[in-house]
N, C-alpha and C positions, 0 to 999 in steps of 0.2 A: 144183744151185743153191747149195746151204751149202759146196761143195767150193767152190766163188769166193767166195764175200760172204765167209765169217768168215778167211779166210786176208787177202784184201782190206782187210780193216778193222784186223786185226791188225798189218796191215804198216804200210797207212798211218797211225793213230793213232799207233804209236810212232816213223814218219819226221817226225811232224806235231810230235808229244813234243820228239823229237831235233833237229828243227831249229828250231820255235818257240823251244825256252828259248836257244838262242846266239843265234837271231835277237835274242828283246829285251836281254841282257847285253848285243849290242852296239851296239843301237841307243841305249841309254841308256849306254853307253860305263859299264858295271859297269868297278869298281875290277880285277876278275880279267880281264875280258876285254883292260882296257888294257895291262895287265902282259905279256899271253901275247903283242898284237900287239907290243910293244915290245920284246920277247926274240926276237920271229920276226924282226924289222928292219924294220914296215911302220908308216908313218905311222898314228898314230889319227884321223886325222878320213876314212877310209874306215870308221871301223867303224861310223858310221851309216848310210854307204853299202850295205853289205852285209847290217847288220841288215835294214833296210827292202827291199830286194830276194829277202831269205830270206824275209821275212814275207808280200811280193806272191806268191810261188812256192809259198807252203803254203795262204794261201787260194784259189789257182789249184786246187791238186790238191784243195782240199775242195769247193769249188761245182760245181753240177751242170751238166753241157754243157759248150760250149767244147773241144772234144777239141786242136784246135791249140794253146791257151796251155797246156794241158797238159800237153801234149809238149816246150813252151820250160820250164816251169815243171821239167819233171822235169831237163830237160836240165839249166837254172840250178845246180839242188841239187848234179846232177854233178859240176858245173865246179865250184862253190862245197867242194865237203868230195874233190876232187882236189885243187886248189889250196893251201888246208890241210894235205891229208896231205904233198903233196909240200915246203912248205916246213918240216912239222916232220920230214921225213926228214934236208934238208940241214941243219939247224939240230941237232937233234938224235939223227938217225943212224936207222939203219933198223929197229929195235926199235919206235922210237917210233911209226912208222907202221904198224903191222900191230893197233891198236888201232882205226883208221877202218877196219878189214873191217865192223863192226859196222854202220856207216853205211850201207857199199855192198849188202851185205844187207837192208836197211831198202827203197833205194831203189831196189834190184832186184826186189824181194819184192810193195813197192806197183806198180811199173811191169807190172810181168807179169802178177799179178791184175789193173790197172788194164784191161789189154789182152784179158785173159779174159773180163771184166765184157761189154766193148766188144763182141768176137766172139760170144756170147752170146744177146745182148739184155738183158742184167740192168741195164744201165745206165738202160732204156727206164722199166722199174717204180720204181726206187729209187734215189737216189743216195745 
């Protein structure tokens, strides 16, 4: 049972970490977060867009039930720090991307104990 929950919790707390604090930089369009979209070539007034969508998608993977938005909500995260990596590969070369392994690790990590949880029953007692 502690073989799923605390690897579970581990994961997702710091996917929640890592994607909560870009989410509000960019929902409130921080001074930093403007500068990186506007060195990548992407209009700012998406980055309220995707703050807010990041943010829908972490309290998705925190509340209990719901196993369907779950699975959109992890998928989201995917697409959202793929999209990222790959435009600071082209923008900045391929070094700069091997710093989002960190990410995908996070959101592999919650995903698979998410799914462990699930196969389980541990979801049943606690969420």
């Amino acid at each position: 049972m502690k073989k799923i929950i605390i690897p579970y919790w581990i994961f997702t707390v710091l996917l929640v970490l890592f994607m909560g604090v870009g989410a509000i930089t960019d929902t409130i369009k921080a001074t930093d977060a403007v500068k990186l979209f506007e060195h990548l070539g992407y209009p700012d007034y998406l980055l309220p867009f995707l703050g807010i969508a990041k943010i829908l998608g972490v309290i998705a993977i925190l509340i209990p039930g719901f196993p369907r938005i779950k699975e959109w909500a992890y998928a989201g995260l995917l697409f959202d720090l793929t999209g990222a990596m790959y435009s600071t590969i082209v923008v900045d070369g391929l070094t700069a991307g091997i710093s989002f392994l960190l990410g995908y690790i996070m959101i592999a990590g919650s995903y698979i104990y998410y799914h462990r949880r699930l196969k389980s029953g541990l979801l049943n007692q606690t969420n």
